[in-house]
N, C-alpha and C positions, 0 to 999 in steps of 0.2 A: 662520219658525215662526209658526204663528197662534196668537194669543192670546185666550180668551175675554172675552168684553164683561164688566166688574165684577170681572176682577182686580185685585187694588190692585198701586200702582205705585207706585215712589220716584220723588221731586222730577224726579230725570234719567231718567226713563220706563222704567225696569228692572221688569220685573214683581216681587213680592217673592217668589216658589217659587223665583226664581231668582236672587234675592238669598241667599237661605238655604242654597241647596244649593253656591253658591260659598262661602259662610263656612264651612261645615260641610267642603267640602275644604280651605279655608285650615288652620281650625284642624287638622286631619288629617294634613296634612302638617308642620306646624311640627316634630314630634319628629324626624321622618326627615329634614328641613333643617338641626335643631339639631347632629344627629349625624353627615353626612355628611360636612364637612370635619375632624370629629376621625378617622373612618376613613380619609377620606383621606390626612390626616395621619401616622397611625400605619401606612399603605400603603408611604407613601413614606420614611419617617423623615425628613423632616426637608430634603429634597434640595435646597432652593433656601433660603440663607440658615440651613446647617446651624450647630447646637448643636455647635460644634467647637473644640479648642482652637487658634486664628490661629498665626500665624507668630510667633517672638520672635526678636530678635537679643539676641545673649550682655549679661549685665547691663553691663557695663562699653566696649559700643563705642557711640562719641560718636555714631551713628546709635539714637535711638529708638523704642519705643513706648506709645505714649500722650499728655499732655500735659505738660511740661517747662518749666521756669522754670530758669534757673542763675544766680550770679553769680562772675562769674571775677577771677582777681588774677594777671596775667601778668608773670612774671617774663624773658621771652623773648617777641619782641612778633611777629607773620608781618606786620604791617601798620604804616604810617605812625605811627600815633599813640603807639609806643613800646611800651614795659610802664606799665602800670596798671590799673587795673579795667573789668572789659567787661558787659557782660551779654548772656545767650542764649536765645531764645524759640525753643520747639521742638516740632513737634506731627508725630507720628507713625504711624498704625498703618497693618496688615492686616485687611481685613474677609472671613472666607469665604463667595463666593457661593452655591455649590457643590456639590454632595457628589457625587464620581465616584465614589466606594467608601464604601459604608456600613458598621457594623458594629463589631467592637472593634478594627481596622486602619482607620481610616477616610483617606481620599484627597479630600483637598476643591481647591477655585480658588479662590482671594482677588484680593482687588485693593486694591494698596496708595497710601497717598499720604505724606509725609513734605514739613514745609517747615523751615526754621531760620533764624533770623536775626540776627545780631549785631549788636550796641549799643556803643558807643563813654559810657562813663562820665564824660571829661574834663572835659566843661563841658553845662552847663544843656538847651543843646537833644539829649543824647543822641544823637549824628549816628549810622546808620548804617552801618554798614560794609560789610554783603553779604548778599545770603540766596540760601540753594541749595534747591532742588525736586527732586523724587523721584518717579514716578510711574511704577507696573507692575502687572505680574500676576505671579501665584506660585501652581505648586503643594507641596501640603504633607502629608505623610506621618506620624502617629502609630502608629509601627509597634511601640508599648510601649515599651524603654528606650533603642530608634534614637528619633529624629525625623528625617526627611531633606525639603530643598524645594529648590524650584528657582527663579529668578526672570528672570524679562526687565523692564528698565525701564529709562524715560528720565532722566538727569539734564541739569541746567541749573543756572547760577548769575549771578546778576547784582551789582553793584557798588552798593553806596550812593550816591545822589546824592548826600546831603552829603560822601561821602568823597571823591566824583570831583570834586566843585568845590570843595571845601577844599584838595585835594592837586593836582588838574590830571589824576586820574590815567584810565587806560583800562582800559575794560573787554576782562574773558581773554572768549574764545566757547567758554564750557564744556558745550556741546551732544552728548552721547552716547546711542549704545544701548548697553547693558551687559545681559550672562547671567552669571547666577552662582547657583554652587550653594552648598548648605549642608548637614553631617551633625551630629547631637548626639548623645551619649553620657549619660543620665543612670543613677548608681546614688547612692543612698543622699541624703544634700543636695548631692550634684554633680553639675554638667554641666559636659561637656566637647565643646565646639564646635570645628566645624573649616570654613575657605569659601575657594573658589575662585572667581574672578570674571576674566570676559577681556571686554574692551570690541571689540563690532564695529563701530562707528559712531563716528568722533571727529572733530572738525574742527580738533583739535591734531597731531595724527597721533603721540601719544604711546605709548609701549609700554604693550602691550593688558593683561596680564598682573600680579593681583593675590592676594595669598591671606592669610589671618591666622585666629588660634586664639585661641580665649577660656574659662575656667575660671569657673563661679559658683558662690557659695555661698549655699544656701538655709536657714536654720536652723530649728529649733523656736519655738515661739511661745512668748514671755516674758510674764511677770505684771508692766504697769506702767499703774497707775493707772487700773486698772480695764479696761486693754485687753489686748488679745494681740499687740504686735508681733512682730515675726520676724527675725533679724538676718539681710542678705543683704549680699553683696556681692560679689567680680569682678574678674578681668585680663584684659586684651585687649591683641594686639600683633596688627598687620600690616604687610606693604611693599608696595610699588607697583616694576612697571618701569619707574613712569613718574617717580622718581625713587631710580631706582638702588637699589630694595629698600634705604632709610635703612627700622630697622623702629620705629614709633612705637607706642607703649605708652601706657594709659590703665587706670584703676585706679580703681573704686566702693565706696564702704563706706556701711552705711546700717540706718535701721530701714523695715520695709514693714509698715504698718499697714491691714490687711484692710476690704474694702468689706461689705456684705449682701451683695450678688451674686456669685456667684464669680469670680474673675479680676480682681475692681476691688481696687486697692488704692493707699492714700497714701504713698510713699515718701520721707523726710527722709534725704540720703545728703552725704558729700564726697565729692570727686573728683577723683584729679591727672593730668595728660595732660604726655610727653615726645615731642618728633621732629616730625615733617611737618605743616603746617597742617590742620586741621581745617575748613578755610572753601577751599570751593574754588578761589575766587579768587587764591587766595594755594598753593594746592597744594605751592609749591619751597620756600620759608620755612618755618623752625623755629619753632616752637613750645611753650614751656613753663606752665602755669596750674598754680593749684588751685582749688577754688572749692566752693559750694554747690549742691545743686539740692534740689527740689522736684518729683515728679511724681506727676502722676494715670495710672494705670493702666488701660486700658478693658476 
């Protein structure tokens, strides 16, 4: 392009008509730029990292979601250290990536992570004892007072150092693929859950074959101290093939104190657990507790 002699020019040799005439599209377009991703947005609803309600497991099975503190008081020990006080670190959730079906049925993908870890209370260094991992995907269905999902995921468990050199003992190879389904039933403040779960991948070679049912209670929000808690709480029982369908039971009672956000809430609960270890290292041993928890809800 030629440019007349006595144009003025900016610093970087831009004639100024031509300075102007791009600011003048800049500023022109900023509306249609502002607005484009909220259209697109509202095109899509939502489809990558939808506004959906995740996956929950029934309030009372010792698998959570969200963040979890407990302290336990075992009266029936699955490990060396006997009965007495243990403590359990637990972090939990479902995040939907997803959304295969939009709408008031919506059908999303999540992908979940879950870790646990137990503490040994006896003496000063808190040795512990084991922590199991959890990691899959899941779809998940809001189909009004069904909920129905599905899951594929790896579990793993490893052994506490200090438990294996305090004791001498060995580590189980709790390395599996697991699917396993899940259905809810909710009317009024209950739900009624129901899962099936067959492991394809183990390198115990244990029977594959698991299932258990869980009941929760959601209540109306109480007038204390200027807050609205909610009284909730929960039974869960399941068995394993992989020990002889013994069916162990576990039992939540609590107040659930509501976040800003929807879905966040602080939960102050007790909680008693009877039958099969809960630490999969220990999977064959009995297990009895009751204990405290604390958890953040996400």
């Amino acid at each position: 392009m030629r440019v007349e002699a006595g144009t003025p020019r900016s610093p970087l040799g831009v004639p100024s008509f031509i300075r102007a005439a791009l600011l003048r599209l800049a500023l022109a377009s900023l509306p249609a730029a502002w607005a484009a991703p909220t259209v697109a947005a509202a095109q899509e609803g939502g489809r990558l990292f939808p506004d959906v309600p995740s996956f929950e497991f029934p309030a009372a099975s010792p698998r959570v979601n969200g963040f979890a503190g407990r302290i336990l008081r075992t009266s029936r020990s699955d490990n060396l250290f006997g009965p007495g006080t243990e403590a359990e670190a637990a972090v939990g959730e479902d995040f939907p990536l997803l959304a295969l079906r939009r709408g008031p049925r919506p059908i999303s993908l999540g992908f979940g992570v879950e870790v646990y870890g137990r503490f040994s209370l006896h003496d000063p260094k808190s040795d512990q004892i084991s922590t199991d991992w959890v990691v899959g995907l899941s779809v998940a269905s809001d189909l009004g007072a069904w909920d129905l999902a599905a899951q594929v995921y790896h579990e793993s468990s490893h052994l506490g150092d200090e438990y294996a050199s305090r004791f001498d003992a060995d580590r189980l190879d709790w390395s599996r693929e697991v699917a396993a389904g899940w259905a809810s039933y909710s009317t009024g403040p209950w739900r009624l859950t129901g899962t099936f779960r067959y492991v394809l991948s183990d390198q115990l070679n244990l029977g594959p074959a698991a299932g258990g049912i869980g009941l929760d209670y959601g209540g109306r929000p109480l007038r204390f101290l200027g807050l609205a808690p909610r009284p909730v709480g929960g039974v869960y029982a399941e068995g394993e093939q992989a020990t002889d369908w013994r069916i162990s039971a576990t039992g939540r009672l609590g107040l659930a104190f509501p976040g800003i956000r929807r879905g966040r809430e602080l939960t102050l609960a007790v909680l008693a657990h009877d039958g099969r270890s809960t630490q999969r290292q220990f999977y064959q041993a009995e297990s009895r507790y009751v204990g405290m928890e604390i958890r953040f809800d996400l």
